[in-house]
N, C-alpha and C positions, 0 to 999 in steps of 0.2 A: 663793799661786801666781798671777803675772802672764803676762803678756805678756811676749818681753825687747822691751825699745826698740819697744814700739807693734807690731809683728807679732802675727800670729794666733798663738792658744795651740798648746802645745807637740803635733802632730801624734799623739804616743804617748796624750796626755790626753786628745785627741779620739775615739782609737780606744775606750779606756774606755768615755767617757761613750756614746759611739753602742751601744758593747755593752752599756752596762746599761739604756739604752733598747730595746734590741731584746729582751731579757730580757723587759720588760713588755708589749711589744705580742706577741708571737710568744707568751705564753701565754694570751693573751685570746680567740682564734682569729677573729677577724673577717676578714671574706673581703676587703672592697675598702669604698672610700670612699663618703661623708665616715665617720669614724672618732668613735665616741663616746668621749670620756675618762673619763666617771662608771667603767667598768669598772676603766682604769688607775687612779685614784686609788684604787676599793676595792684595787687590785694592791698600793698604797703604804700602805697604811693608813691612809687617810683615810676618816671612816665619815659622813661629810655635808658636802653644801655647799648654803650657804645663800645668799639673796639679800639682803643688807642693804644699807642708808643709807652709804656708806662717802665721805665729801665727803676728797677728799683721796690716795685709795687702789683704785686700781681691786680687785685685790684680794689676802687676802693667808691665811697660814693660822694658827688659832688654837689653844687648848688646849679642847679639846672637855669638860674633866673625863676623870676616871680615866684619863689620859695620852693619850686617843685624840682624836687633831687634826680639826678639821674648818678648811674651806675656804668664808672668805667672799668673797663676789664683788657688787660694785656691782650694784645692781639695776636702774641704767641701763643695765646690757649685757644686752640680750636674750639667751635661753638658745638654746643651740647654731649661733647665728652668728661669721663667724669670730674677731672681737672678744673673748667670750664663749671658744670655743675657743683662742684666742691666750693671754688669762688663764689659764687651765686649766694649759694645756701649761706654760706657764712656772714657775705656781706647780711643779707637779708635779716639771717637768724639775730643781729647782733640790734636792729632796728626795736626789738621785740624786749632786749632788755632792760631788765628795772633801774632807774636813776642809781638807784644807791650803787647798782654792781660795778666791781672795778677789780683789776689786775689780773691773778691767775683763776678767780673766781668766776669773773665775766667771761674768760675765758672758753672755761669747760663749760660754761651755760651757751654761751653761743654756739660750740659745738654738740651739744645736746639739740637745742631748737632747728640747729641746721640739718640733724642728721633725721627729727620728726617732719621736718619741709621737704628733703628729697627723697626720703625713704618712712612714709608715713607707717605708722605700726596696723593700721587697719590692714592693711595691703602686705607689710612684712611681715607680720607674725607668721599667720598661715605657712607663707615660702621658708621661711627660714623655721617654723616649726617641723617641716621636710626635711631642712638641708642636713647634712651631717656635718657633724662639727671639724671641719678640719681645715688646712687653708686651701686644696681644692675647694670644698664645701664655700669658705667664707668668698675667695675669689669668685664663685659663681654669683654670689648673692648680688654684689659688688658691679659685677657686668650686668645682671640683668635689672637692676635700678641705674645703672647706667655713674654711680656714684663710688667717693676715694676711700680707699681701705677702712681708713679712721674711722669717717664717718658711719663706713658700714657697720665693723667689730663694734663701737660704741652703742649703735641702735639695737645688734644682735643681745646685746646686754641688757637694754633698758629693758625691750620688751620679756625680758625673764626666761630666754628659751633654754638657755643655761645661767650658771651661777659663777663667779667668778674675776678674772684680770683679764685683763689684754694690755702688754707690755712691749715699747719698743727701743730696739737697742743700735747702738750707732758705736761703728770701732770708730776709734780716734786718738790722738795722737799720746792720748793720756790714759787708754785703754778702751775697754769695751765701757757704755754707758749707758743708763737707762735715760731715754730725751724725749717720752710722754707715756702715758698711762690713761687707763679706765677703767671701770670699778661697775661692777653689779649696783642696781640699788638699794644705801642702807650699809655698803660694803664696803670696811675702816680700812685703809692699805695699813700693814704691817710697817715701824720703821725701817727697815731694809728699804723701804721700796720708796724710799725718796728720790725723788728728779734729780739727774745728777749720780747717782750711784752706781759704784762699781760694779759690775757684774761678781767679781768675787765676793764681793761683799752679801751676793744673794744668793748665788748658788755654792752649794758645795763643790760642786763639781761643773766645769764651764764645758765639757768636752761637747758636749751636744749641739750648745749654742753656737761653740766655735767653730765646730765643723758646720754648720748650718751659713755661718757668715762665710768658711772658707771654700764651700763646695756648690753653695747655690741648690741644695738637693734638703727636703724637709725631714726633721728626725724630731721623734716625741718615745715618752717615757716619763716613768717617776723619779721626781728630781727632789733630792733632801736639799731642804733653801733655810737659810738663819731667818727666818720671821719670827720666832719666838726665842727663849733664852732657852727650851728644850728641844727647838728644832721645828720641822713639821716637814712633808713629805705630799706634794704637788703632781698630779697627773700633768704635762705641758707637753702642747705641742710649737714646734720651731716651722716659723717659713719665711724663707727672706721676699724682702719686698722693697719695692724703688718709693724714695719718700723725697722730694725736693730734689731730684735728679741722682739720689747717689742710692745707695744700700744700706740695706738694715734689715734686724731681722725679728718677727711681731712672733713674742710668744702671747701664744693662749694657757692659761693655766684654769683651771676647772679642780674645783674645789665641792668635795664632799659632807656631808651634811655635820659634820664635825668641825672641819674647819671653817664651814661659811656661819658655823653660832660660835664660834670663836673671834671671827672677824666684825659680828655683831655690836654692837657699843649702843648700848641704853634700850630704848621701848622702840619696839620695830614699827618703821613707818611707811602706811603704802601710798602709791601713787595710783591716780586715776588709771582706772583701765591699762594698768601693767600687767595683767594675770600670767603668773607661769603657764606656759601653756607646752613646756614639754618637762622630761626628769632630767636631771644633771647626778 
C-alpha cells in the first residue's frame, strides 16, 4: 500500500493507524508529558530494550528467543531524550502497521502512529492549541513532549490546530532540496512539492529560505510559489533545524481557507477525534 502519485496516504488508513495508537497510549493511563514509551512497548510486546553498538542502524527490533522481541537502540542516543524517544516511537509505531503497507506509504503511517505514541493528541491538543505557531512556538511543544521536530510539526497537523504543510529542505550539492514533507488531513500536496524538488522550482523567490539556511536566524512572510499553473501565494514561516546531525531548514506554510479547498480532492474525510480546535 502506497501513496497514489506522491500524495499523503489514504485518509481512511490514517484514521486506523491514529486508532491503534490511541489504543495504546489511553491504556497506559499517564496523565501529561513528556510520555514514557518503556510502558508502550511492554503494551506491544516488547520485553526489553537494550543499548548496543549498532554503527549503521540507529535502532531496530530483534528476536529476543522464545519469539519475544526486544528493541535495540544505538547507545549513542542517550535515554529518554527526544532522539532516543523519536527511535522508540518509530520502532514501536511501525509494529501497529497493516500487512498490506509498504514503501513510502508505511512510511508516513509509522510516523503518523509514532508521533500519536509520544505526543498523544488528548494531551497535545489543548498545549499546542496555546502555542503560537511559529518555530519558537513549535520548538517548545517539542521540548516539553520531550520528542523530534518531525514528529512534533506532523502531530501539530493532524490534530487540526492549523491547516496546512510542513516542508523540509536540505542544500546540497545539486542545490537546495525538498527531503520530507506533511500535510494537514485530507490535504493533496500541489505537484511542486514532490520529494526531491528544487526549491526554485517552488518558490518564486528563494531569498528568505536562503538567508534562513545562510544565517541560522528565522524569517517568514508571503511567499508566491508555482503550485498552481496561476500561481498561489503562502503565508511561511522558515526556521532552521538540525536533522541527522546536519542543517536544514522546516518551512511551515499555513494556508487560508481558499487555498486549503483548493488543495481538497474529492468528498472530505474526517478522522476520529481530530476536531479543529483553533482558526488558521
Amino acid at each position: 500500500m502506497g501513496s497514489p502519485k506522491g500524495q499523503p496516504v489514504d485518509p481512511r488508513m490514517v484514521a486506523r493507524m491514529v486508532r491503534r495508537a490511541r489504543a495504546v497510549t489511553a491504556a497506559l493511563g499517564q496523565a501529561g508529558p513528556p510520555f514514557a514509551l518503556e510502558r508502550a512497548a511492554a503494551r506491544l510486546g516488547i520485553t526489553k530494550i537494550l543499548r548496543v553498538d549498532a554503527p549503521g542502524a540507529v535502532g531496530r527490533v530483534l528476536d529476543g528467543g522464545e519469539g519475544s522481541p526486544i528493541i535495540a537502540v544505538d547507545r549513542r542516543l542517550p535515554p529518554r531524550t527526544p532522539e532516543w524517544n523519536g527511535c522508540l516511537a518509530l520502532l514501536l509505531a511501525r509494529r501497529l502497521l497493516p500487512p498490506s503497507a509498504s514503501g513510502a506509504g508505511a512510511d508516513e503511517l509509522a510516523e503518523i502512529g509514532a508521533a500519536e505514541l509520544l505526543l498523544p493528541a488528548r494531551a497535545f491538543r489543548p498545549i499546542a492549541g496555546r502555542t503560537d505557531l511559529t518555530m519558537d512556538g513549535l520548538r517548545d511543544l517539542a521540548h516539553r513532549f520531550s520528542a523530534p521536530i518531525r514528529l512534533t510539526v506532523r502531530q501539530w497537523l493532524l490534530t487540526g490546530t492549523w491547516v496546512g504543510f510542513a516542508l523540509l529542505w536540505r542544500d546540497e550539492a545539486s542545490g537546495v532540496r525538498l527531503r520530507w514533507r506533511a500535510a494537514s488531513p485530507g490535504t493533496r500536496y500541489p505537484p511542486c512539492l514532490a520529494l526531491g524538488a528544487r526549491a526554485e522550482a517552488v518558490w518564486r523567490d528563494t531569498a528568505r529560505l536562503c538567508a534562513t539556511l545562510r544565517t541560522g536566524r528565522p524569517h517568514h512572510g508571503v511567499e508566491e510559489v508555482l503550485a498552481h499553473a496561476e500561481g498561489a501565494w503562502w503565508f511561511t514561516r522558515f526556521g532552521l533545524v538540525r536533522e541527522d546531525g546536519g542543517r536544514a531548514v522546516l518551512a511551515l506554510v499555513v494556508l487560508d481557507r481558499r487555498d486549503r479547498a483548493a488543495a481538497r480532492a474529492g468528498r472530505r474525510e474526517s478522522l476520529p477525534d481530530l476536531r479543529i480546535s483553533g482558526g488558521s
